[in-house]
C-alpha positions as CSV (number, residue, x, y, z in Angstrom):
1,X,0.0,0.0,0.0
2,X,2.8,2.3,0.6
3,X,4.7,1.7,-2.0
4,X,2.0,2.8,-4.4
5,X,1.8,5.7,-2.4
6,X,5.3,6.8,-3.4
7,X,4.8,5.7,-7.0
8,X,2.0,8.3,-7.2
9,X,4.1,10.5,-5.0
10,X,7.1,10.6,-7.4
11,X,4.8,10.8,-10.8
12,X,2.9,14.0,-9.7
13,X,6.6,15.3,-9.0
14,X,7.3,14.8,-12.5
15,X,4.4,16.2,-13.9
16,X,5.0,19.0,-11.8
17,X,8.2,19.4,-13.0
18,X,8.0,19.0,-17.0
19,X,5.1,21.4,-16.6
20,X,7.2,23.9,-14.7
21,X,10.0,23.9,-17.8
22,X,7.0,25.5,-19.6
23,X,6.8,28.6,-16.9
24,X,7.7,31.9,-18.1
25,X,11.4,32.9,-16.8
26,X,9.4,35.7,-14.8
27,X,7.7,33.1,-12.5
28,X,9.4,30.3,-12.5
29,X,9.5,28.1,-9.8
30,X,6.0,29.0,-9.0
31,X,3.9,26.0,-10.0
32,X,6.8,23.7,-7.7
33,X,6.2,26.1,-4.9
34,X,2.3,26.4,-4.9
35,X,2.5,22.1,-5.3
36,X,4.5,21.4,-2.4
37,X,2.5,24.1,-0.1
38,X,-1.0,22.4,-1.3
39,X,1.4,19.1,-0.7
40,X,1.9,20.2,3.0
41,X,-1.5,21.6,3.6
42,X,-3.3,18.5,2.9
43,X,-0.5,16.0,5.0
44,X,-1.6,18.8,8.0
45,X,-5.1,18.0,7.5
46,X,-5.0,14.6,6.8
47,X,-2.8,13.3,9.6
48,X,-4.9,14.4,12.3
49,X,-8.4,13.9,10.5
50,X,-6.6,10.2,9.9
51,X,-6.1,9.8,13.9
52,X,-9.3,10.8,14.6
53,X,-11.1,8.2,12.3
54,X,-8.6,5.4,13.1
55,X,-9.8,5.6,16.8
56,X,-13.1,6.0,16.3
57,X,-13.9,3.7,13.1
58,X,-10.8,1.2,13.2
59,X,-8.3,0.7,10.2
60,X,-10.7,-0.7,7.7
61,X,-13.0,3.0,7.0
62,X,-9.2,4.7,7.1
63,X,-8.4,2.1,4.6
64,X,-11.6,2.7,2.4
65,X,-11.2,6.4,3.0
66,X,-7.9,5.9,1.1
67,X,-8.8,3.7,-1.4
68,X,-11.8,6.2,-2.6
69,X,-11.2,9.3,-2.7
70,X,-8.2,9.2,-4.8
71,X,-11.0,7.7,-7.7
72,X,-13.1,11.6,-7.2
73,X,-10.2,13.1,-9.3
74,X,-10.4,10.7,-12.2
75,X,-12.5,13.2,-14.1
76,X,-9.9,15.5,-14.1
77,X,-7.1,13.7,-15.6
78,X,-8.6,14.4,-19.4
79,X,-7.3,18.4,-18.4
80,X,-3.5,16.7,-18.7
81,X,-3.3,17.0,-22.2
82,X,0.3,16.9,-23.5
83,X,2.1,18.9,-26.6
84,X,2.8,16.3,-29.2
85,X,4.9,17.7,-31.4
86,X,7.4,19.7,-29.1
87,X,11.2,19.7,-30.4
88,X,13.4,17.4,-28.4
89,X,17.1,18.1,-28.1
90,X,19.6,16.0,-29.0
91,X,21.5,13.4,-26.6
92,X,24.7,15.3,-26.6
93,X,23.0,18.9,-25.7
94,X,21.1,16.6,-23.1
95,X,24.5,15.6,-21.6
96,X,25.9,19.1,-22.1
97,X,23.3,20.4,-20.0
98,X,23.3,17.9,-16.9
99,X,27.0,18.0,-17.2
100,X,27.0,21.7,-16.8
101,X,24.3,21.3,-13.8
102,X,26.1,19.0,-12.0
103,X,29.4,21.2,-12.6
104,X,27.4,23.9,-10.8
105,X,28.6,24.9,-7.2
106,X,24.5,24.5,-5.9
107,X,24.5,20.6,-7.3
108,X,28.2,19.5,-6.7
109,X,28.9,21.0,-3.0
110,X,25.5,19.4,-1.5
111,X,26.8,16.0,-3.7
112,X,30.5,16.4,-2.1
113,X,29.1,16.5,1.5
């Protein structure tokens, strides 16, 4: 059950970020920043709210409770439409660039400690 959890975790991070490389240089970074405080809002309401109905309902409505209301966004995956026919760069200016990000002092000091 966890593990499924962090599958869905680690794919809305990833949507997150390929949608963010479309962000205008003027606000960039916001999309990330509004997700991870939406992110933390909702693990602040659950956990308690979580508590609560463990103790008074046992595991298996917490369970349910889990299981269901992920399925109330389904509708809204059909607004996730992708660009088709955006240009892709080419393998070496796709190494260039992470090669040049990890050469930068933010990526490599963090990496070095």
């Amino acid at each position: 059950f966890g593990s499924g959890f962090w599958f869905a975790d680690v794919m809305g991070d990833s949507l997150v970020a390929e949608k963010a490389k479309l962000e205008p240089e003027s606000s960039r970074g916001h999309l990330q920043s509004t997700c991870y405080a939406c992110r933390f809002f909702g693990l602040m309401i659950a956990a308690p709210l979580s508590t609560v109905i463990y103790s008074k309902y046992g595991p298996q409505s917490v369970v349910m409770l889990m299981a269901g209301l992920p399925s109330l966004i389904l509708p809204l995956i059909y607004n996730l439409k992708e660009k088709k026919d955006v240009e892709v760069a080419s393998t070496k200016e796709q190494c260039g660039e992470i090669w040049n990000t990890v050469c930068s002092r933010a990526v490599w000091q963090p990496m070095g400690f």
